[in-house]
MINU-612949 format. One record per residue (C-alpha): x, y, z; residue in one letter. Coordinates in steps of 0.02 Angstrom, whole numbers, m for minus. Layout:
// MINU-612949
(node (X,Y,Z),'A')
...
***
This chain:
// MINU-612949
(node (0,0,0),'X')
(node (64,179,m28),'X')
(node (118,275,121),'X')
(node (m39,406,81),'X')
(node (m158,292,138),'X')
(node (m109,313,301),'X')
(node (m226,379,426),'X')
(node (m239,538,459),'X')
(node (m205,651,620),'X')
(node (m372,677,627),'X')
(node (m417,513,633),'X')
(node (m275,489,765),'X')
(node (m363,602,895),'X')
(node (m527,557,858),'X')
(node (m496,358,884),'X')
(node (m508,319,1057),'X')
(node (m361,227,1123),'X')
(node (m461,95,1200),'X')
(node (m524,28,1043),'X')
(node (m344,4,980),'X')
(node (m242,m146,1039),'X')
(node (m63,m189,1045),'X')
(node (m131,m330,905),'X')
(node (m252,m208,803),'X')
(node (m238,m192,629),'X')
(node (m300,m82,474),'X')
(node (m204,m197,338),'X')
(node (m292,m77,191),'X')
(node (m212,65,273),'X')
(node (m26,m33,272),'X')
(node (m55,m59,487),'X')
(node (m41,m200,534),'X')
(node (m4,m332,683),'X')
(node (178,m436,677),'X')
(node (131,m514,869),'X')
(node (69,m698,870),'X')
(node (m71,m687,992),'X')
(node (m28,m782,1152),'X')
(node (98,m901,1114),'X')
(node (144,m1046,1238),'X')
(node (330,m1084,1197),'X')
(node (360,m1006,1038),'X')
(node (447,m811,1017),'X')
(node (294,m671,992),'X')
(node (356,m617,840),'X')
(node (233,m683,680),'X')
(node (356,m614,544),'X')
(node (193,m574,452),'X')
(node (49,m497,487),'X')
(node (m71,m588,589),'X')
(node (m215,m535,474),'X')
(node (m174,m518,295),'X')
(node (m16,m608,293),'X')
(node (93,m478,222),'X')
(node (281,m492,240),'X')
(node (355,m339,250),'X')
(node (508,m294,369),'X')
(node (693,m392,359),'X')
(node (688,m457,537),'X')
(node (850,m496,533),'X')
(node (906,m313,520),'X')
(node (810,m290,671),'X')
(node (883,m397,776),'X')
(node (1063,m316,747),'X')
(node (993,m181,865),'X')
(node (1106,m49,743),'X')
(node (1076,139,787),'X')
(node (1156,187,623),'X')
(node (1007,91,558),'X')
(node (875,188,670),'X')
(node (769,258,508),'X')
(node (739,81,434),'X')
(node (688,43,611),'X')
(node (566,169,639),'X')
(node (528,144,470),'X')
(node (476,m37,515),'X')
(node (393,21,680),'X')
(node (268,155,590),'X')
(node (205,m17,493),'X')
(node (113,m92,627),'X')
(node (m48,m8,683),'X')
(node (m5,29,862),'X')
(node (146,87,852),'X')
(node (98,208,705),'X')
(node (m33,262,831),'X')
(node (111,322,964),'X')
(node (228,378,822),'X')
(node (63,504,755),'X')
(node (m55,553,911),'X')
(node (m30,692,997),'X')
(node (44,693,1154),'X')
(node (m41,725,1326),'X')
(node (3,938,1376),'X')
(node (49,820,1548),'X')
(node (170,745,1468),'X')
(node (234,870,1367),'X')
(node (253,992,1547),'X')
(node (338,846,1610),'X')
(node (470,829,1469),'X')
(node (497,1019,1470),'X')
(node (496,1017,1683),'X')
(node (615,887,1665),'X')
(node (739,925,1515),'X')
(node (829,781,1404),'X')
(node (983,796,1523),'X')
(node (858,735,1657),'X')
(node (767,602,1544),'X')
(node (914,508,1460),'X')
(node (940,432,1655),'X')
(node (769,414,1707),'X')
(node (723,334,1542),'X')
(node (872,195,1548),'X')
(node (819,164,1761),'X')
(node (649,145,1711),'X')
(node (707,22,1587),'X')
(node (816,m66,1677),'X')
(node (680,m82,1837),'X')
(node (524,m128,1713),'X')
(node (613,m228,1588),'X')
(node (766,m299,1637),'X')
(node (730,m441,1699),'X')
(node (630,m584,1616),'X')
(node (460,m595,1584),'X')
(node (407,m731,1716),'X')
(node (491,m644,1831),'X')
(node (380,m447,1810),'X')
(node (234,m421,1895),'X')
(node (99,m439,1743),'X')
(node (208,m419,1589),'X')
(node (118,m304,1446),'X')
(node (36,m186,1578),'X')
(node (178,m89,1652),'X')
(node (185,62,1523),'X')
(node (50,172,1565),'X')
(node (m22,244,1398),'X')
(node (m9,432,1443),'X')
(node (68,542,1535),'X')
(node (267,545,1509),'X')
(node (342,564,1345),'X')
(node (453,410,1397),'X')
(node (292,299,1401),'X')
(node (224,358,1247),'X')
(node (404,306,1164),'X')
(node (399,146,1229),'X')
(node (270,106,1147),'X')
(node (320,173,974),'X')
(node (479,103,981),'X')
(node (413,m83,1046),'X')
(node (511,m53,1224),'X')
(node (352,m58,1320),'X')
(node (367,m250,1381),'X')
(node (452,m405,1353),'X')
(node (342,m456,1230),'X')
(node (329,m312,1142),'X')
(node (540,m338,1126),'X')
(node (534,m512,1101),'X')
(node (411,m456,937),'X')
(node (528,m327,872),'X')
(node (700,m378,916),'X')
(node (704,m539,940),'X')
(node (750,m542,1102),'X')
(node (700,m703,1210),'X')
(node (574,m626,1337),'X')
(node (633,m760,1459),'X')
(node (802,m682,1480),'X')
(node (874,m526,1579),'X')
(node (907,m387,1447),'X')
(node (1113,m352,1452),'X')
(node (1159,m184,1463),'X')
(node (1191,m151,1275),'X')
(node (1015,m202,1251),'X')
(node (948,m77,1386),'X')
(node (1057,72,1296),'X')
(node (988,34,1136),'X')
(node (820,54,1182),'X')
(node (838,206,1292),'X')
(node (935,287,1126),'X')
(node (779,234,1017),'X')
(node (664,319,1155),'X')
(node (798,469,1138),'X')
(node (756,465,954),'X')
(node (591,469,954),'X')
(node (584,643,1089),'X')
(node (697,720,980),'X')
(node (579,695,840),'X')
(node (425,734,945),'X')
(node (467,873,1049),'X')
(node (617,949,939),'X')
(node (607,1119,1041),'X')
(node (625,1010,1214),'X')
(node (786,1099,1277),'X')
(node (907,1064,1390),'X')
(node (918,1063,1570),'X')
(node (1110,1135,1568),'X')
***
């Protein structure tokens, strides 16, 4: 599908985020769901969509978790339906006064603790994997869930990484950068604290 058949912003605000899932998809609009639904031993990650079947992102290249590669990530991210959703809506003034309160000097270490506290370990061992990102709020949350760093299985979809294992460091920097990314592209005029 072309990239103009993308929903608008409109549509973005109108759409109540209740009605959209983590495994939602608009497959004529090019959104679509890569997460197997509920999988007993096997990796959440579908490799196609769950609803029409299409193939469309070089997992592989994902998993190499390369920041000089972030644009054909985010490219990759904007094709599933709820992480378009966080890459497009408009973010909570909350938030926003939050990001500004705080600065990026003040987020960069917040953002990799949180990470590190909600994520690092494995997914038998959080409290309720899949519901520890609020949805609004903080910028941070709404990046998590662009970028796929929201849960275990949410990184186990998009990077292949084995939700039953602690994240290493490495792994914990890479997301934090990719949450870095997407404030930057966000909230552009969020200055610094310094």
């Amino acid at each position: 599908m072309s990239k103009d058949k993308k929903p608008t912003e409109d549509w973005l605000d109108d759409e109540p985020l209740e009605s959209i899932k983590c495994t939602s998809t608009d497959c004529e609009n090019d959104l679509h769901c890569f997460r197997r639904k509920r999988p007993k031993n096997e990796s959440y990650r579908n490799v196609e969509c769950i609803e029409c079947g299409a193939n469309l992102i070089d997992w592989d290249r994902l998993d190499q978790l390369d920041l000089s590669d972030i644009e054909y990530t985010i490219r990759s991210l904007n094709l599933e339906l709820w992480r378009y959703y966080y890459w497009h809506k408009n973010i909570d003034e909350r938030a926003i006064l939050h990001a500004r309160t705080r600065g990026i000097d003040e987020l960069i270490p917040w953002t990799v603790k949180r990470l590190t506290k909600s994520l690092g370990r494995p997914s038998k061992d959080l409290w309720r994997d899949g519901t520890q990102t609020p949805r609004t709020g903080n910028v941070v949350y709404y990046a998590q869930h662009a970028t796929a760093c929201c849960c275990r299985k949410c990184i186990e979809e998009w990077y292949g990484i084995n939700r039953n294992q602690s994240l290493k460091s490495e792994e914990i920097n890479y997301f934090s950068e990719l949450i870095m990314q997407y404030i930057h592209r966000r909230l552009p005029d969020l200055l610094k604290t310094n």
